[in-house]
Steps between C-alpha positions, in 0.01 A plus 500: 500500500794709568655448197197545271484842728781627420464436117174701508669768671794478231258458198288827630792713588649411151197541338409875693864600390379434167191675511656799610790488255258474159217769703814709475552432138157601372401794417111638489260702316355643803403849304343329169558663183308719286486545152495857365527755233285255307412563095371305217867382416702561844531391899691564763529250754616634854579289809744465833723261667425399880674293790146405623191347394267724762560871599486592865136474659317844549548469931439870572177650559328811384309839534143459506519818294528601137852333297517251764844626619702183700536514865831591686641386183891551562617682208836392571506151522672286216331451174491147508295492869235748322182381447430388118897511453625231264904537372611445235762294406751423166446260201352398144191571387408324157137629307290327262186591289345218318189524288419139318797384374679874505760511746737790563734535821726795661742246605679512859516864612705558805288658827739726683533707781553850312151487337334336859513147367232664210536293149255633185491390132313629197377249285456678135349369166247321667120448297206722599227372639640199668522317811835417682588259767803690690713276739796625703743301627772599750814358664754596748803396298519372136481131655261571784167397563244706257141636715220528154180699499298592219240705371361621152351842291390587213627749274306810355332470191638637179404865382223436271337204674163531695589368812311556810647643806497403891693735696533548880706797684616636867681720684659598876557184697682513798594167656342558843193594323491105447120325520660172605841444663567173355356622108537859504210694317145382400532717168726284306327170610201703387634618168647150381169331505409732218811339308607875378751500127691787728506723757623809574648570834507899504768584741528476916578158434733513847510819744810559573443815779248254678607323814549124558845575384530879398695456191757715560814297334482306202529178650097570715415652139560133356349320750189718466468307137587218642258470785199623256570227183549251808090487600355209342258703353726682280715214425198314357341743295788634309612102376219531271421897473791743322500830640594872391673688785509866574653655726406817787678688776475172787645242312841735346560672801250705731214714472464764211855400391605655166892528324604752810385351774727470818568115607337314699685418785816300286244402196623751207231533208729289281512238772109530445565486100752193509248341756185563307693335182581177724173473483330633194722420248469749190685512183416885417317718614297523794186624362365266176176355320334193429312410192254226631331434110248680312363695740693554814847706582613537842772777626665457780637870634815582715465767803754548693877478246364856359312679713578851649478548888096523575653882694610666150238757422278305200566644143612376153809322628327369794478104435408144622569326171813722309518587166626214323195253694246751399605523116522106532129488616388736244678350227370120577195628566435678193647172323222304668218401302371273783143547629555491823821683660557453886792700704645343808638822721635408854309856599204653400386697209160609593442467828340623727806534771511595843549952484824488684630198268794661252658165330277378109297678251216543673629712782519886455918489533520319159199673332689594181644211366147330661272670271680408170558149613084485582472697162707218336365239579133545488578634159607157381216331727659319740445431846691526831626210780682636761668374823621694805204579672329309794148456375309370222311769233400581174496855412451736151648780469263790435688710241647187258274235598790269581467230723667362764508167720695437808514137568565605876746312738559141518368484850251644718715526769675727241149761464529811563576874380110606389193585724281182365168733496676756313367445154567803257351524159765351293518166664290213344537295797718525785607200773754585803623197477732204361453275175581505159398576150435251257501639138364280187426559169257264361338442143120576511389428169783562312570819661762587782363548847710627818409412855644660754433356863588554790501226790558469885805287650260180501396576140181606492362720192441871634448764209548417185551723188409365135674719217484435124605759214 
């Protein structure tokens, strides 16, 4: 008995020592992937390297008040005790798109430390229209055991096809504003039963000058994204949803932030800039379109690499956009023979905005270069989605007749910013509140049909707007 004791003990030990050696070895897609800057021929696939399979548990309580701020959260405890924090950690990653018998691969990238363990590919020449299977695989050394996970998209229809169009879109979530401590937020388990082509994630994606760590050096900015692409929820949705990111003051480096602004404690803007890259890997420029077939383009505007500081007395030179975006938008716009055009701005254009407010188009302290921009585009038609603010609306502006739809914030817990009974004239329907907006264009007897929607966190249809041209 003694001797078959001992050999149990041996055998266990041997085999624990094991365990622990090849746990070391592996490496984990703890943060997903995404797949982004999608078109009719091209797709960029995104994803990181982790040492774990989990990230920490949420352990700390919170405010039983609006944002949900963390309790006697220690600001200056190491990242990798933090709740949500998940390191990264060096290796391979290998991506694959296959569509029938079509397969095409990046081959074995390196994940390294310099770019936070962060690996992206763009897949070009691929056929419109068409559903791929995307698997990443990833390894700790060229030998090592490889982790798989796996997803799939489809890509955007070509120019001249009619193609219908399911489309949902978000803004300002802050990761204590979190629904569910083990899933995160209710919106994207919401939005991915609707089994959206895209989405469009309008900025705020991480708040940076929130606590539960103030992210105040580069290495809290990066575990802010961590932390957020961490909840299940997210991870989930975006394996079989590709996104459009833009970007707004919280998640490049604080509030109102614009080329002159001061640091943030040791976060520079161009640590915000290389961070924001990590993450949202671009090939150009950051504001661009989207042809989605016959009848749908999509533009996707940039607010914060051009803008002058919201204090400069408003004029001709006063701007949000620059020169160069705003000749780009007129151009393409111009170009456009699409019937229905739809801007994505990470601010408002119409409005209305809270009096003292001083930072988009819609507030007095950009009222210039706000008029031609609401001149602009209801000359060509098209209609507004905005992110930034805290509450839900639809609103026309009384002098163009543009509209405007704030999908509001991810989360309720994330509400506020707008009396809830103060209804003006211009809105169509206003909800202090958190959800999303669904947008679809349908074919109703031949003809094209938008649908604009907006939902709560759980889902449910609230207002709905039907457009056709």
């Amino acid at each position: 008995m003694k001797v078959f004791f001992k050999r149990f003990l041996f055998f266990t030990a041997l085999f624990l020592t094991f365990y622990v050696k090849m746990a070391a070895q592996q490496v984990y897609f703890t943060t997903g992937f995404k797949v982004s800057e999608l078109s009719s021929v091209h797709a960029t696939v995104w994803t990181r390297l982790c040492e774990k399979e989990k990230p920490n548990p949420v352990v700390h309580q919170r405010l039983n008040q609006v944002f949900r701020h963390p309790i006697n959260f220690d600001e200056n405890m190491p990242i990798a005790q933090m709740d949500g924090s998940v390191l990264g950690t060096a290796g391979w990653v290998r991506i694959t798109l296959q569509s029938g018998p079509f397969k095409i691969s990046s081959g074995w990238l390196p994940a390294v430390q310099e770019k936070d363990f962060t690996v992206f590919y763009t897949f070009k020449e691929l056929k419109p229209n068409t559903r791929y299977e995307v698997r990443l695989e990833g390894k700790p050394t060229e030998k090592g055991l490889v982790q798989k996970t796996a997803g799939n998209f489809t890509t955007a229809p070509r120019m001249f096809d009619k193609k219908e169009l399911n489309l949902t879109t978000s803004t300002c979530q802050y990761f204590w504003s979190h629904d569910d401590s083990l899933k995160g937020f209710h919106t994207y388990q919401s939005m991915a039963l609707l089994k959206p082509d895209l989405f469009v994630q309008t900025g705020d994606y991480v708040y940076y000058d929130k606590p539960g760590p103030m992210a105040n050096t580069p290495e809290k900015a990066r575990h802010k994204w961590h932390a957020m692409d961490a909840w299940p929820s997210l991870k989930s949705f975006y394996q079989f949803t590709p996104v459009y990111m833009l970007k707004d003051d919280h998640d490049l480096l604080a509030d109102d932030v614009h080329p002159g602004s001061a640091n943030f404690g040791q976060l520079t803007l161009s640590d915000g800039l290389k961070i924001w890259h990590e993450n949202v890997p671009l090939a150009g420029k950051p504001y661009r379109t989207l042809r989605w077939g016959k009848d749908v383009q999509l533009w996707f505007l940039e607010g914060r690499e051009y803008r002058s500081n919201n204090d400069m007395p408003d004029g001709a030179t006063k701007t949000i956009w620059g020169n160069e975006q705003k000749k780009w938008l007129m151009n393409t716009m111009q170009k456009s023979d699409a019937t229905f055009k739809i801007i994505f701005s990470p601010t408002p254009i119409v409005g209305p905005d809270r009096g003292a407010k001083a930072d988009n188009h819609s507030n007095l302290a950009f009222k210039t270069e706000g008029d031609w921009a609401r001149e602009l585009l209801s000359g060509q038609k098209a209609i507004v989605v905005n992110g930034d603010r805290h509450w839900q609306y639809v609103s026309k502006d009384a002098s163009t007749g543009l509209m405007e739809f704030g999908s509001g914030p991810v989360s309720d817990f994330h509400a506020q910013g707008w009396p809830p009974n103060e209804k003006r004239p211009e809105h169509q329907f206003l909800r202090v509140a958190g959800g999303f907006l669904g947008i679809k264009m349908v074919y109703e007897q031949q003809k094209p049909i938008l649908y604009m929607t907006h939902y709560d966190v759980m889902g449910n249809k609230l207002h709905e707007e039907r457009i056709k041209k």
